[in-house]
N, C-alpha and C positions, 0 to 999 in steps of 0.2 A: 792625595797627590794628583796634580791635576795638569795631561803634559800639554806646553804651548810651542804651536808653530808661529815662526817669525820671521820676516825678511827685513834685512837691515842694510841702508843707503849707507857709507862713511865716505870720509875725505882719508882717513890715515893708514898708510899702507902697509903698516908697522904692526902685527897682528892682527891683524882686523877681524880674523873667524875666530877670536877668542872675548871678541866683543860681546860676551851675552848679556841678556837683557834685566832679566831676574836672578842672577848668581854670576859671582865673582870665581873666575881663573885664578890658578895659581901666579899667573906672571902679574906684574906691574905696569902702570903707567908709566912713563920714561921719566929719567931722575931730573927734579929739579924744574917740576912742570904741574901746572895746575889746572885744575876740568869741573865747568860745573853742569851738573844735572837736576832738572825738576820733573817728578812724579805726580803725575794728579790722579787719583781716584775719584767715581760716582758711585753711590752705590743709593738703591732706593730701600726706602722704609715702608713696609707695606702699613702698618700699624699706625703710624703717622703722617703717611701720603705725603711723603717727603722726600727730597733728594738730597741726601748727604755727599758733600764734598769734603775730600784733603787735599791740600797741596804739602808736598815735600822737597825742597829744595836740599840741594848736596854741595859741599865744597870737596873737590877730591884735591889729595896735596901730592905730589912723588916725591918721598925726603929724599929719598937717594935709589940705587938699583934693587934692594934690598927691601925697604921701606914706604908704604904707601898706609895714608891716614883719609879717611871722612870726617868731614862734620855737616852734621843734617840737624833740620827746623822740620815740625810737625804743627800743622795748622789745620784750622778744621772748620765746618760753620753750623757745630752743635748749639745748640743751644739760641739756634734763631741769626748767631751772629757770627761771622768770620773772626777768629783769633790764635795765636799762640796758642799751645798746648804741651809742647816737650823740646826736648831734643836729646839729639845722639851723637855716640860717636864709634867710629869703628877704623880699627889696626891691620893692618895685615902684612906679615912678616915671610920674606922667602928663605926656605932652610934648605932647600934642596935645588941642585941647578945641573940637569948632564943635557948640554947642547953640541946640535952636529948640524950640519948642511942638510934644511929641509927640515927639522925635525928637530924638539925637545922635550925631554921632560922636568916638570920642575914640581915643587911641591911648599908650601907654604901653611905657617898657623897666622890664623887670628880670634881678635876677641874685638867685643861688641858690646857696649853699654846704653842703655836709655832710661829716661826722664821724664815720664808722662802722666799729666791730668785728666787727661779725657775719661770718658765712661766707659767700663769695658763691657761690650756687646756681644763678645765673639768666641766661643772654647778655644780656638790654636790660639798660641802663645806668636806676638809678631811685633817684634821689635822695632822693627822698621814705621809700623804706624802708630800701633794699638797699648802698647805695654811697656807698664816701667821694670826692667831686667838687666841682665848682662847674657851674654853669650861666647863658648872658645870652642874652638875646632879646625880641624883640619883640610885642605884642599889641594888635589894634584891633578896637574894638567897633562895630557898627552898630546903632542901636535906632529903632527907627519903629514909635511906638506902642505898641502890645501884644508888637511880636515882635523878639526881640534878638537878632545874630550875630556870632559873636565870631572868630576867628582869631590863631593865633599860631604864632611859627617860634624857635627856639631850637637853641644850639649845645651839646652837654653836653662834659664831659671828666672820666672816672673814674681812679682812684688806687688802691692797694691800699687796703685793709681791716684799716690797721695790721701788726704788722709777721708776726703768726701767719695773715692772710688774705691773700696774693699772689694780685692779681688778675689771671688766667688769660693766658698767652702768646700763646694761640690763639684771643682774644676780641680783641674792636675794643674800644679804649678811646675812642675818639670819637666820637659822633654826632650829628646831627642832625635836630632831633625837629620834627613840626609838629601843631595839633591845630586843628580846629573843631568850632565847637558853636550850637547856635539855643535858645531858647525861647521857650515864649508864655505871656503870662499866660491863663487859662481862665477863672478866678472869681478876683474878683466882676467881673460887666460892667462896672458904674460904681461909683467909692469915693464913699461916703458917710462915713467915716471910716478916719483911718488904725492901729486898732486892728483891723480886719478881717482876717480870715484869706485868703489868696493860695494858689489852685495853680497847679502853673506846669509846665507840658508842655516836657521838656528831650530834646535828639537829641545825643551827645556822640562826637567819629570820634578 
């Protein structure tokens, strides 16, 4: 588990320190509104004096205040050439909501499916790039004020990698993953509107 600092630029003013970078908050994007995000990875091969790239592109949806869904593409340029490789999809449902001036907590399950060919290289189980699986678990936010923390515990379970990528004997196909994370808004001290640009000082474990 490997913790990252990060400083993060937004336009919305609308939680913005629960914006983290690598792990999902218990609250939602606003109902009725869609966001998309793309992830790219480098990572070098020492073995093959190669630089492997992914891109991940995300559609996020907000079905309603309640309800927010992904769908992700996994692309990669194994194999000499840039192509498809999977895709996912992931849920996440709010069950719990106690809000006051300044300050909420909320709490949320979701589950998380993928679809992937690629070759697996790597023992953690990662749904997001590397492996065909599902995953469910839980997440709750605490926000007071300026400063948000977030927690979550989930259970994964991988699968082979289609029928050319058999996923390894001597690897766990089950785990149990958990993450926390904090940030704070920095700027602006006080909104005067919500067009204002946000940084936001993020700690992710």
């Amino acid at each position: 588990m490997t913790p990252v600092i990060v400083i993060i630029f937004s336009s919305d003013a609308v939680k913005a320190q629960e914006l983290f970078v690598f792990t999902e908050p218990a609250s939602n994007m606003p109902a009725k509104s869609l966001g998309i995000r793309a992830s790219n990875w480098l990572m070098y091969d020492k073995a093959n004096s190669t630089l492997s790239y992914q891109f991940l592109p995300e559609l996020m949806w907000g079905v309603n205040k309640d309800l927010m869904i992904h769908f992700d593409g996994f692309f990669t340029n194994q194999n000499g050439n840039f192509h498809a490789v999977g895709a996912g999809g992931y849920a996440k449902y709010r069950i719990y909501s106690a809000d006051a001036v300044n300050r909420h907590f909320r709490m949320a399950a979701f589950g998380q499916l993928s679809l992937n060919n690629s070759a697996i290289f790597q023992e953690e189980i990662d749904l997001t790039r590397n492996n065909t699986g599902w995953a469910v678990g839980l997440i709750a936010t605490q926000l007071l004020h300026k400063q948000a923390i977030a927690a979550s515990v989930s259970f994964n379970r991988a699968y082979n990698n289609g029928p050319e990528n058999k996923f390894p004997t001597d690897q766990a196909d089950q785990a149990f993953n958990f993450s926390i994370s904090t940030g704070r808004l920095i700027f602006p001290k006080e909104y005067t509107s919500y067009m204002q640009t946000n940084m936001n000082l993020m700690l992710e474990c």
